[in-house]
MARPA-491000 format. One record per residue (C-alpha): residue in three letters; x, y negated, z negated. Coordinates in steps of 0.02 Angstrom, whole numbers, plus 50000, padded with zeros to 5 digits. Each point is the difference from the previous one (the first is absolute). Layout:
BEGIN
ALAXYZ;...
//
This chain:
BEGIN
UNK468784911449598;UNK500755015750086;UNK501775002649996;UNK500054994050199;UNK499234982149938;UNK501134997649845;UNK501685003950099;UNK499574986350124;UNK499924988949858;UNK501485002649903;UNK501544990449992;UNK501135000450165;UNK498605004950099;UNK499564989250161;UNK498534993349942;UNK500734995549824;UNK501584991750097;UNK498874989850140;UNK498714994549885;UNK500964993749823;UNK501034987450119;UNK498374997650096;UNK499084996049835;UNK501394988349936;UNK500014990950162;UNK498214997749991;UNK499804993549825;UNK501484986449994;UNK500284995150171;UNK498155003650112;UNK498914994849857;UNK500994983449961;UNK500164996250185;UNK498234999750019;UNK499554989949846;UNK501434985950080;UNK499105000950140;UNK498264997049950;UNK500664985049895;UNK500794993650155;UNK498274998550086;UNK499324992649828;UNK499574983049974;UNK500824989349851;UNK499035003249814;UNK500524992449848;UNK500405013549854;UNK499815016150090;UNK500865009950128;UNK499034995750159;UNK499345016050061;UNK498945000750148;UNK499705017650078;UNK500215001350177;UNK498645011450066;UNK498184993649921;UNK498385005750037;UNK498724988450037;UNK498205002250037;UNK500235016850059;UNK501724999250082;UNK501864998649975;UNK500794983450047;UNK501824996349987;UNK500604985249905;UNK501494991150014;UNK500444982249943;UNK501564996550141;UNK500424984949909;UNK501495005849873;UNK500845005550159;UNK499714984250103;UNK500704990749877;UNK501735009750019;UNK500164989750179;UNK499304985349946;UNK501284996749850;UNK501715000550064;UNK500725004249830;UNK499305018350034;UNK501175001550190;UNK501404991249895;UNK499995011749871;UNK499745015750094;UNK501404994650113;UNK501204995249867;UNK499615017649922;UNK500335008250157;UNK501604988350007;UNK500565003449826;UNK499765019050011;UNK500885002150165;UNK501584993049961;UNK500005006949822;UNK499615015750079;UNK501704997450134;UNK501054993549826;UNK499435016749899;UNK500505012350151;UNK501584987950015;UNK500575008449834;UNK499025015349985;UNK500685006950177;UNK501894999349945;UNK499305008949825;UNK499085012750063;UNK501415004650137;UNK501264999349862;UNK499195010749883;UNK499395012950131;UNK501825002550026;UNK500435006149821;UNK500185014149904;UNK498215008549912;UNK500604997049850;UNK500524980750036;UNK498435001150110;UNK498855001649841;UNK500704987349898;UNK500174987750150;UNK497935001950032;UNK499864997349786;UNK500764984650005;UNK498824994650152;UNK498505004149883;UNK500424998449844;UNK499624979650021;UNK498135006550043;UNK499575007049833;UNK500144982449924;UNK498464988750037;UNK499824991350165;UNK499504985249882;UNK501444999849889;UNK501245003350163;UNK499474982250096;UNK500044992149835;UNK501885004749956;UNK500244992650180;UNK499074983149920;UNK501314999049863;UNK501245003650139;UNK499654986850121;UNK499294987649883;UNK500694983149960;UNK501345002449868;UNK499665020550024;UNK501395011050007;UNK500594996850177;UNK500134981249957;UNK500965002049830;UNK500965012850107;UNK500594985350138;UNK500314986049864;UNK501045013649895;UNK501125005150157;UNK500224981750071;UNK499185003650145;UNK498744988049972;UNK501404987149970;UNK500695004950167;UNK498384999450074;UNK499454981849935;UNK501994994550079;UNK499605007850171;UNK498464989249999;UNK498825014049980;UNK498365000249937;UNK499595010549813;UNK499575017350059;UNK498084998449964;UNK499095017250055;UNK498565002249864;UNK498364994250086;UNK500865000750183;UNK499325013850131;UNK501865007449980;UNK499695003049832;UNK498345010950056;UNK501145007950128;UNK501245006049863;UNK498535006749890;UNK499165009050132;UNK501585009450084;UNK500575003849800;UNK498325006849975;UNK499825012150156;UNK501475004450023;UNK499765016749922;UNK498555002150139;UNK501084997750148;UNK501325011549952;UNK499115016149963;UNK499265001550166;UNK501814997750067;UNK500765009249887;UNK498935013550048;UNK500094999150154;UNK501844998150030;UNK500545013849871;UNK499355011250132;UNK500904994150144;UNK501105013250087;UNK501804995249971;UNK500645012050133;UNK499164986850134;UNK501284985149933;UNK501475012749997;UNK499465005150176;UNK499904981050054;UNK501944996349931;UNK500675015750084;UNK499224991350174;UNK501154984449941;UNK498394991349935;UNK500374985449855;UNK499505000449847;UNK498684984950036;UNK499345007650161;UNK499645016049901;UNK499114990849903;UNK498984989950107;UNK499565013750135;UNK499825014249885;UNK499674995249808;UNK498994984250036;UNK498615008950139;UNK499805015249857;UNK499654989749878;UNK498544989250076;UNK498625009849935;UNK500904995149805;UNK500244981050056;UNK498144999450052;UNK499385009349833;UNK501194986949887;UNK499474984650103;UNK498215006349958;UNK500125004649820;UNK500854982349960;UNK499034986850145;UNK498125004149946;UNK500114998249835;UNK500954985250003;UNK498904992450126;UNK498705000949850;UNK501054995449859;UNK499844988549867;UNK500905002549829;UNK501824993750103;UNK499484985050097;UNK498884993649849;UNK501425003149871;UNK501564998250108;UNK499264988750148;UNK499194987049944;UNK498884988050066;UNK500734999650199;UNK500145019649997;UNK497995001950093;UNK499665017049993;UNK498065009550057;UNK500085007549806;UNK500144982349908;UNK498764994850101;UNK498985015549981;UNK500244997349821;UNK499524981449990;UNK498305004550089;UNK499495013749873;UNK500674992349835;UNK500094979550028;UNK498684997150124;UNK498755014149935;UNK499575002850209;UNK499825020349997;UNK499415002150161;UNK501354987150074;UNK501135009549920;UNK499445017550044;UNK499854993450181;UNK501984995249994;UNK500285020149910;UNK499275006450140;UNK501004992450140;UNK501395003249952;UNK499775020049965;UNK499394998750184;UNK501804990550039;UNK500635012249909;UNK499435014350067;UNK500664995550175;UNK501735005849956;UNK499435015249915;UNK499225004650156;UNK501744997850106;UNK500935007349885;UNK498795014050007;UNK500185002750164;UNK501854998850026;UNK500055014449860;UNK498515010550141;UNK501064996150140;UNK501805006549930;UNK498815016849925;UNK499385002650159;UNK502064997750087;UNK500565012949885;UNK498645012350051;UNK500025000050170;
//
């Protein structure tokens, strides 16, 4: 290889910084796409992963094969539209609780000193390094009956005060509102990075401008701080809605039974009801639900590129 080849190969070259993200991409997210997707058109076999390939060739000639019935079976069985819907449901106003905190978070740290400014955004991560696992499951002991916020109400008498005022015992393990708390705990961290990042590079001169014009403090902040950080909001909402759309470690642990989410059932077609291609069938509509934000969001972030060009 002549010293013209080997240069175009090395390390920060365009081809080596295309094609290793290219590569990766390929190997753990084309490759097991595709094998989803053939087991999706796959009828039902006992003891082995039901592959069928798409494209055969028969007596001389390629002929597509699809079995259609995993996916009519999604509209036939309303537990599928129920469970979608009550993802979608779950997600959204998890998503609205998370940027609820995160928003006053971000903004507040944003408005610190770099040195505070570090240790603020280490305090935000540092939950992160533990184990998603072990973090819902400290919720469990939490929330759970005679967990630590129980002994905490019967130790301060507000349970006593509580039981006087005719009020049921605060019950939230296995409740949707205890998947709520788990899921805005656990994301937290991803809706206030984007924000944080965002609004650390807002232009302060623009609210000091706005109060010399006799603007208030809250209509600074809603005609000037709130439109320049949209493009944050939209990247938090993202980050924290489509994975918890798909998620299944909080409402199986922290739900419980009335908490329906697209994962458990996801998870009851692969590992109770041995149904691969039913359950590869449900994988692949929702990536394809999925991908519908990632596609607006997309373009909001084309359309404010393209503002700032022309």
């Amino acid at each position: 290889m002549n010293a013209a080849g080997l240069k175009r190969w090395l390390p920060g070259t365009r081809a080596t910084v295309i094609g290793i993200p290219s590569l990766w991409l390929l190997l753990f997210f084309a490759l097991p796409f595709l094998i989803v997707l053939m087991i999706s058109f796959s009828h039902s076999r006992v003891g082995s992963p039901p592959y069928t390939w798409l494209l055969q060739y028969v007596d001389g000639a390629f002929s597509l094969k699809l079995n259609l019935e995993n996916y009519l079976a999604l509209f036939r069985d309303s537990i599928y539209a129920q469970a979608f819907l009550s993802s979608i449901k779950i997600a959204a106003i998890s998503t609205f609780l998370t940027l609820l905190i995160g928003y006053p978070m971000a903004y507040a740290i944003a408005r610190l000193s770099p040195a505070a400014r570090n240790v603020a955004m280490m305090l935000v991560v540092l939950p992160s390094w533990t184990s998603f696992l072990i973090r819902v499951y400290a919720w469990k002991a939490i929330l759970d009956r005679n967990g630590l916020l129980d002994q905490f109400l019967q130790f301060s008498g507000l349970q006593s005060l509580m039981t006087s005022m005719g009020l049921p015992k605060l019950q939230l393990i296995d409740t949707p509102t205890a998947a709520y708390i788990g899921i805005v705990y656990c994301y937290l961290p991803f809706m206030v990075l984007p924000l944080y990042a965002n609004l650390v590079k807002h232009d302060n001169r623009l609210l000091e401008a706005a109060y010399d014009l006799g603007a208030k403090p809250w209509q600074a902040f809603l005609r000037i701080t709130l439109p320049l950080s949209k493009a944050g909001i939209i990247a938090g909402c993202m980050l924290v809605m489509i994975p918890a759309v798909g998620e299944f470690v909080i409402p199986e642990l922290l739900g419980g039974p009335d908490t329906l989410m697209i994962g458990r059932v996801l998870w009851g077609e692969f590992f109770n009801n041995r149904d691969w291609p039913a359950a590869s069938a449900v994988a692949i509509v929702m990536l394809i639900l999925l991908l519908i934000p990632i596609l607006i969001f997309n373009r909001v972030q084309q359309r404010e590129l393209e503002g700032r060009l022309t």
